[in-house]
C-alpha positions in Angstrom: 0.0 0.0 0.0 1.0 3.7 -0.6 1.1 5.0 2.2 2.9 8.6 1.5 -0.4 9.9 1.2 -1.0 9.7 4.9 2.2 11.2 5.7 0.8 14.8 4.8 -1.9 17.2 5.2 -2.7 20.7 3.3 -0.5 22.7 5.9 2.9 21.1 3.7 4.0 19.5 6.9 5.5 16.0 6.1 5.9 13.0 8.3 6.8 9.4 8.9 5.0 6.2 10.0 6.1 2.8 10.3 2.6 1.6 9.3 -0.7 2.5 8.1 -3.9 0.4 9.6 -7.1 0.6 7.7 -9.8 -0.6 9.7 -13.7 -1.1 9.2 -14.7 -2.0 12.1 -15.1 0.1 15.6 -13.8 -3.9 17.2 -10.7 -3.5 14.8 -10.1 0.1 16.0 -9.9 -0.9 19.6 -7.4 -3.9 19.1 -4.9 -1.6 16.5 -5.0 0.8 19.6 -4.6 -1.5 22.3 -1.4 -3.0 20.5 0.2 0.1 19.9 -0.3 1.0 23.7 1.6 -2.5 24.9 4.5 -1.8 22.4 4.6 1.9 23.0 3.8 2.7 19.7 2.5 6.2 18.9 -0.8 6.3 16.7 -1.7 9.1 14.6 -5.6 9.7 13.6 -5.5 10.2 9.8 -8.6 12.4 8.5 -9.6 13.6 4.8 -6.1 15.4 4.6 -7.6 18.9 4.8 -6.2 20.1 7.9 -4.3 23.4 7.9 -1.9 22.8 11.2 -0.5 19.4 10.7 -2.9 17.2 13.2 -2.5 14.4 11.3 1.3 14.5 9.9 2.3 11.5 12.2 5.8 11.9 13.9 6.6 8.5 13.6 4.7 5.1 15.1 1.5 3.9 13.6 -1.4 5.7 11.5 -5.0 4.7 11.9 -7.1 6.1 9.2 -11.2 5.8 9.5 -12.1 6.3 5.7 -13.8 3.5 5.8 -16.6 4.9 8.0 -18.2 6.6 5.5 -22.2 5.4 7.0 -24.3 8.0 7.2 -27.5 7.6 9.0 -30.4 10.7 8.9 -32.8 11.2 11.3 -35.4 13.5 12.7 -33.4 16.4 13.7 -30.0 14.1 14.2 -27.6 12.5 12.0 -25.3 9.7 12.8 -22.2 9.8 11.1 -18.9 7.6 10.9 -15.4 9.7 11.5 -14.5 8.9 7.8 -17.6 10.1 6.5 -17.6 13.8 4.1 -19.3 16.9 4.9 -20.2 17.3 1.7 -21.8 13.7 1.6 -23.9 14.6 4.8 -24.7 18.0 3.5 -26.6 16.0 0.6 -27.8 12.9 2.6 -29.7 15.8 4.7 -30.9 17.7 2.0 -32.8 15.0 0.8 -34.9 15.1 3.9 -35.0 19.3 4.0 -33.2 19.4 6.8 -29.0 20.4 6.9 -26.1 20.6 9.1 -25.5 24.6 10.9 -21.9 24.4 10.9 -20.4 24.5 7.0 -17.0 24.6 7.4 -15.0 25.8 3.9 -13.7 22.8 2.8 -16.8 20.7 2.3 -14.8 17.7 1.4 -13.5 17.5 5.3 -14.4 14.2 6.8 -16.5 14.5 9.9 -13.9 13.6 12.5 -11.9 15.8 11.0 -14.5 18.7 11.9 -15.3 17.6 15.2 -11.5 17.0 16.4 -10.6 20.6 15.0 -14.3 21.6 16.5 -13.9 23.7 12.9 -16.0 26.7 11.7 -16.8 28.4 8.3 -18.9 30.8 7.0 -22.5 29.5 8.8 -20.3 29.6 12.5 -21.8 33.4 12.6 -25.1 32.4 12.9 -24.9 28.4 13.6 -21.8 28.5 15.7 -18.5 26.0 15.8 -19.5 22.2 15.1 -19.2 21.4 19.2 -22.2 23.6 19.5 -23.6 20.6 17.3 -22.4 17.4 18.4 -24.8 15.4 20.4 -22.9 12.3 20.8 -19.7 10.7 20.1 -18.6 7.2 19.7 -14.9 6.9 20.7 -12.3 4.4 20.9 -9.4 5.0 24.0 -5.7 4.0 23.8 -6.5 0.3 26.2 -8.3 -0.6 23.0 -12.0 0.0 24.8 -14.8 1.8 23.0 -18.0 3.8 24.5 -20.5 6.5 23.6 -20.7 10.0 25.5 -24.0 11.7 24.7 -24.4 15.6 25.2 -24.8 16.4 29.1 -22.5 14.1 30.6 -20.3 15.3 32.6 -16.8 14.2 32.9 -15.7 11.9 35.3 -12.1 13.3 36.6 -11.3 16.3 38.6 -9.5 19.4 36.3 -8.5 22.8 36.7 -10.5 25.2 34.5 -8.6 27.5 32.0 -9.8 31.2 30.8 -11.8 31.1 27.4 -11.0 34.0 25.0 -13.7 36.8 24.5 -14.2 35.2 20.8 -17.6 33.5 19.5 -15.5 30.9 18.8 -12.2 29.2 19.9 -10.2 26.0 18.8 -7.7 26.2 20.9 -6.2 23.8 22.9 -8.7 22.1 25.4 -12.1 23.5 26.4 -11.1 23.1 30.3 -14.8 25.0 31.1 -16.5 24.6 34.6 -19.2 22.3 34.0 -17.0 20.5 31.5 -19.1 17.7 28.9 -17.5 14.8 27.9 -18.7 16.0 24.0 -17.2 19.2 24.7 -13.8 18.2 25.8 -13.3 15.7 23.0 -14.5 18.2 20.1 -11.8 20.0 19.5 -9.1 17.7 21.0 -7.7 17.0 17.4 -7.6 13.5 17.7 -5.5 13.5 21.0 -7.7 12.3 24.0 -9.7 9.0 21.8 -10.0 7.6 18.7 -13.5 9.3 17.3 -15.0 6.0 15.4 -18.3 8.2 14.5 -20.6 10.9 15.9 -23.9 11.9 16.2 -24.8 15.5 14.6 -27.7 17.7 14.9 -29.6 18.8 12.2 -31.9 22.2 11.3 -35.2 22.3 9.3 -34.2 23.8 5.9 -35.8 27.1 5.6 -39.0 28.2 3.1 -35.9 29.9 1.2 -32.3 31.4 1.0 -31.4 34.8 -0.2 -28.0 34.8 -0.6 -26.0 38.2 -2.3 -22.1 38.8 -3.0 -22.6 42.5 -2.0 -19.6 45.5 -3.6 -18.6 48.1 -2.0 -16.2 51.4 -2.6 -14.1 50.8 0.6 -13.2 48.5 3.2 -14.7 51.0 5.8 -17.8 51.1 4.0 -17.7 47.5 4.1 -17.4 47.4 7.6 -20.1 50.1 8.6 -21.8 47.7 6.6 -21.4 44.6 9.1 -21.7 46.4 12.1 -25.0 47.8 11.3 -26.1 44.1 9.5 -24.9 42.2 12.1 -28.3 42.1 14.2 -30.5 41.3 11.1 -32.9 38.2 12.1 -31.5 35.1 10.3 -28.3 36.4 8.8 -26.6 32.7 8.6 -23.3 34.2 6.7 -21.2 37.7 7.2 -18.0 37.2 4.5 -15.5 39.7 3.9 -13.1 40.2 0.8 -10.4 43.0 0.8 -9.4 44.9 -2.4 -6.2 42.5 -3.0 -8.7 39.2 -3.1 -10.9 41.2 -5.5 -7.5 42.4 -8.1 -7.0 38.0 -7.7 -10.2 37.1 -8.6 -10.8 39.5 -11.6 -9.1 38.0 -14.5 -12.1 35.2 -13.5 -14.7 37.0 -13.1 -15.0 40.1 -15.3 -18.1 41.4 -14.0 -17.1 42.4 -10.8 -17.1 46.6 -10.7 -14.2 48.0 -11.8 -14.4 50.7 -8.6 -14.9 47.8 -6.1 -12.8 47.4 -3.1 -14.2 45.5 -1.0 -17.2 43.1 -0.6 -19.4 41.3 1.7 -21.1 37.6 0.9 -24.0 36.9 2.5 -26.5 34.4 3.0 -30.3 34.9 5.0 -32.8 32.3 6.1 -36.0 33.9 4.7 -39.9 32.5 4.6 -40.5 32.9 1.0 -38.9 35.1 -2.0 -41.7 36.9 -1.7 -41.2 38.1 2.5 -39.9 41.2 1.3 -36.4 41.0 2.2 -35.1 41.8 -1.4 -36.7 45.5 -1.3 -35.3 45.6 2.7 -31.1 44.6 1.3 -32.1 46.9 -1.7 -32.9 49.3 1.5 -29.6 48.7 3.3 -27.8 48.4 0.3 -28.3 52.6 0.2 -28.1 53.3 3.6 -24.6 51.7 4.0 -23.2 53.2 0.4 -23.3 49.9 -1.3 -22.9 49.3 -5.0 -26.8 48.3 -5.6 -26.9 47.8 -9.2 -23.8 46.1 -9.4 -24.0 43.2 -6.6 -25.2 39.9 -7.0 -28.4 38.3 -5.2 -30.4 35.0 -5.3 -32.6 32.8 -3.9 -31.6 29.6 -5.4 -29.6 26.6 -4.8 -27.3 27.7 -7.8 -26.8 31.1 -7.0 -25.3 29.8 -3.7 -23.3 27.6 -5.1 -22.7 30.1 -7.9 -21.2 32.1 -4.8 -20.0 29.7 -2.9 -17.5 28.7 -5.9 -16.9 32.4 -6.3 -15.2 32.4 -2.4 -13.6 29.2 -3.0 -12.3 30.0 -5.8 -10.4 33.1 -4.2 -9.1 30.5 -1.6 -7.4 28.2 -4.1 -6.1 30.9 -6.1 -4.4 32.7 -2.9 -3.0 29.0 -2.4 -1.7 29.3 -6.3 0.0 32.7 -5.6 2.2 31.4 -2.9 3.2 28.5 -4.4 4.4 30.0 -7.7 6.3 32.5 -5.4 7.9 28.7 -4.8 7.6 29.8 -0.5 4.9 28.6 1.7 1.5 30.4 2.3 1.8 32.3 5.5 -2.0 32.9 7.2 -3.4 33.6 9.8 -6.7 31.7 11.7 -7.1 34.8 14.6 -9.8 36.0 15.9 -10.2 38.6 18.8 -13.7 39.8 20.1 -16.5 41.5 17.9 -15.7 45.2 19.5 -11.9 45.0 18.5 -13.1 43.3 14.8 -11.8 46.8 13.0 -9.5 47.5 15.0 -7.4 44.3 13.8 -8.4 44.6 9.8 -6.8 48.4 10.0 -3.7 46.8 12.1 -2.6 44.2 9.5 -3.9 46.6 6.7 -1.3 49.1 8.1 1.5 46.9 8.8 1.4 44.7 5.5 0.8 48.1 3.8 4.3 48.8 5.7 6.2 45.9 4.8 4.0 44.2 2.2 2.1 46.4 0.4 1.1 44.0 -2.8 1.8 40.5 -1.4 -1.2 39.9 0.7 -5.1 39.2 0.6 -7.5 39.8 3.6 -10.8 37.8 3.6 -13.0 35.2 6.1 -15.7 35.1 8.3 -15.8 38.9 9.3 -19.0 37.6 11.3 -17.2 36.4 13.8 -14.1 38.7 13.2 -12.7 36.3 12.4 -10.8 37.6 9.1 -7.7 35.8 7.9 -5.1 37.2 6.3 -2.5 35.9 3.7 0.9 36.5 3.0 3.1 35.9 -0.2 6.7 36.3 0.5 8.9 36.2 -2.7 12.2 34.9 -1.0 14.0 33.2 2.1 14.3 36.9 3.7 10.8 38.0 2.9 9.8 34.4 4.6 11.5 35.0 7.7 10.2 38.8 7.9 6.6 37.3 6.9 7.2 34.9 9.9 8.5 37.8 12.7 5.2 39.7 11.3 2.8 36.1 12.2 4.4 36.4 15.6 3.9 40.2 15.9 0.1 40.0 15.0 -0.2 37.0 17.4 0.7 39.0 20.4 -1.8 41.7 19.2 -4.6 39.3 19.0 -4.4 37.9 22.7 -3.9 41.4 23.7 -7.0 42.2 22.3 -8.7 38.9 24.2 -8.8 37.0 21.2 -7.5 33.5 20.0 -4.4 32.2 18.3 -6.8 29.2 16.7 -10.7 30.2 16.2 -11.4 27.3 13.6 -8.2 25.3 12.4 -6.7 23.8 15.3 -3.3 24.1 17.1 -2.1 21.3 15.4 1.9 20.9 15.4 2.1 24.1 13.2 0.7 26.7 16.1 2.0 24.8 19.4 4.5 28.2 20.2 1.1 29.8 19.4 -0.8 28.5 22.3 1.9 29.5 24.8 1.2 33.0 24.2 -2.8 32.6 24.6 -2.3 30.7 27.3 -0.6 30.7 30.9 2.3 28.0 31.8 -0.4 26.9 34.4 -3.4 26.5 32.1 -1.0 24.8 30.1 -0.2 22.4 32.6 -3.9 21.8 33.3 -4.6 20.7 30.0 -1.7 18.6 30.0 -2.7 16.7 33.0 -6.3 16.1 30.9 -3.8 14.7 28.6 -2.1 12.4 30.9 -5.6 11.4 32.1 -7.1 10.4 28.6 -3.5 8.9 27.5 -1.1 8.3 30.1 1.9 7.4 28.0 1.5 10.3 25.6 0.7 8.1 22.4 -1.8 9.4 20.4 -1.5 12.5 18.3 2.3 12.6 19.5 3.3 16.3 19.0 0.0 17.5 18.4 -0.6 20.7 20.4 1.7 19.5 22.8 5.4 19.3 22.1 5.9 15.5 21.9 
């Protein structure tokens, strides 16, 4: 078997495994994990490969991959899913029964451990919130090979010391070391590093009557902002996105019909009754009041135009990804957030010091909702790469001096571990640490995964 494909993730981070176990059965799970634990073996938990921080690049030892749990069972309100199973896949096994999962993170070909272990966000996290917010039960396998099922209110069974949460509507993090702490809440977002998640059970929301969904221009990024503070409040706004100028100029030679004078735009995506509730003349109403382009942005109610749209911000994302790498240097970006009153105040901060140092080699865009923007740099050289890296570092320390998190939706992963240390204290540290040694006492699953191995 190849196995080189498991070695790697989308972050570029590379690793090394002695072996790769396949298994289909939650039985088969248990008895790979109890023999790595008698030989000492670390095991790596290989998702879909999508992960941006290096969770699944295995430092050696054994890789268990679940893509084999692909079942995808849809109920009334619920949806049981195996780990190996894609969000895209449930997205459409739901919609069959008008009913769909809150959370879409961006990449919707994420399997659905992946999404719980990173407790990941995306562009519905405004409105929906973070996937944990979601997850009603899990199914998960522990290092001594046995299995068991934690629903949503149990509470866990060992004594921990809490650490501070960020002011942020949503935080990946490290540990969720909360008072009150759920079992379901500690192991979403533990990127694969407490159990073995074989499969989970996911809530699911009524479609609504319809969608209005819009790609929305505007002359400046400070209109464009106006515009999301006074927009933020409207009832069943699912999706707030921001693009800055430079994601516009990449996106152009695409799409021609974008205006000429644009600068900056908004995507956005309401649950409505009908198309005929009167929302379009209300957004033609905004659209004025906030200095909009009206007669140049896009809106639609159906399933098309939001995919139409959808494509259109994806599309931006794997062009910025193109950028770096004929630059032939890694894509530096960021996954901060800080709290919704400091949201401006950190889009004119890297605007002002990439403008310094930068001034045509990065692209601003994300899930503004949340402020939760991430920006991208393109550094042309090995001294523009190590000055792109001092400047990650810099806007780091801005970010939890503004209360806000090193990690809001990706994960700490191996990539951000120096990351955490700044967000949290050596003592918080230590407390999730002591979860760790709890869950895993020899430290063999997810070896160097937000802890240094």
């Amino acid at each position: 078997m190849e196995i080189s494909r498991y070695l790697e993730d989308s972050s570029g981070y590379r690793g090394e495994a002695e072996r790769v176990f396949i298994p289909s059965s939650e039985a088969e799970v248990g008895e790979i994990a109890a023999k790595a634990a008698a030989g000492k073996i670390p095991l790596t938990v290989a998702g879909a490969g999508t992960g941006l921080t290096g969770a699944r690049v295995p430092h050696g030892g054994w890789v268990i991959s679940l893509e084999r749990f692909r079942e995808i069972e849809i109920g009334r309100g619920r949806a049981r899913c195996g780990a190996g199973a894609l969000l895209k896949d449930l997205q459409q096994a739901a919609a069959q029964t008008r009913q769909f999962f809150g959370p879409n993170p961006t990449e919707n070909s994420a399997s659905v451990g992946g999404i719980v272990g990173t407790n990941a966000g995306g562009a519905r996290s405004f409105h929906y919130g973070s996937v944990r917010r979601h997850v009603l039960a899990l199914h998960v396998t522990r290092m001594d090979g046995s299995a068991a099922r934690v629903e949503r209110g149990e509470g866990v069974d060992f004594v921990f010391r809490p650490a501070h949460q960020p002011g942020t509507t949503k935080n990946s993090a490290g540990y969720c070391l909360q008072p009150g702490l759920q079992w379901v809440d500690l192991l979403a977002g533990s990127e694969g590093t407490l159990g073995i998640t074989t499969s989970a059970e996911l809530q699911l929301i009524p479609e609504p009557g319809a969608v209005l969904s819009g790609i929305i221009f505007f002359g400046s990024d400070v209109d464009a902002f106006e515009a999301v503070e006074a927009w933020r409040d409207i009832p069943e706004l699912r999706q707030l996105e921001f693009m800055d100028e430079h994601s516009l100029g990449l996106l152009r030679p695409s799409y021609g019909d974008i205006p000429a004078d644009a600068r900056a735009a908004l995507f956005i995506e309401q649950n409505v009754k009908s198309e005929d509730d009167g929302e379009v003349d209300a957004w033609a109403e905004r659209l004025g009041e906030q200095g909009a382009f009206a007669d140049e942005s896009w809106f639609g109610f159906t399933a098309a135009d939001r995919e139409r749209f959808r494509v259109f911000r994806h599309t931006l994302a794997a062009m910025v990804t193109d950028t770096a790498r004929r630059n032939g240097y890694p894509k530096f970006s960021t996954d901060f957030a800080v709290p919704l009153g400091r949201n401006r105040d950190l889009h004119e901060y890297y605007k002002q010091r990439c403008g310094e140092l930068f001034p045509r080699q990065y692209t601003i865009f994300g899930h503004v909702g949340d402020a939760n923007n991430h920006i991208n740099l393109f550094p042309a050289s090995g001294e523009e790469a190590r000055r792109v890296e001092e400047l990650m570092g810099e806007f780091a320390r801005y970010v939890v001096s503004s209360g806000g998190t090193v990690a809001a939706e990706h994960g700490i992963g191996k990539s951000k571990r120096d990351l955490l240390k700044l967000m949290y204290s050596p003592d918080e540290i230590e407390a999730m640490r002591e979860v760790k040694r709890q869950m895993d006492p020899d430290w063999l699953l997810g070896r160097g995964t937000i802890f240094e191995a």
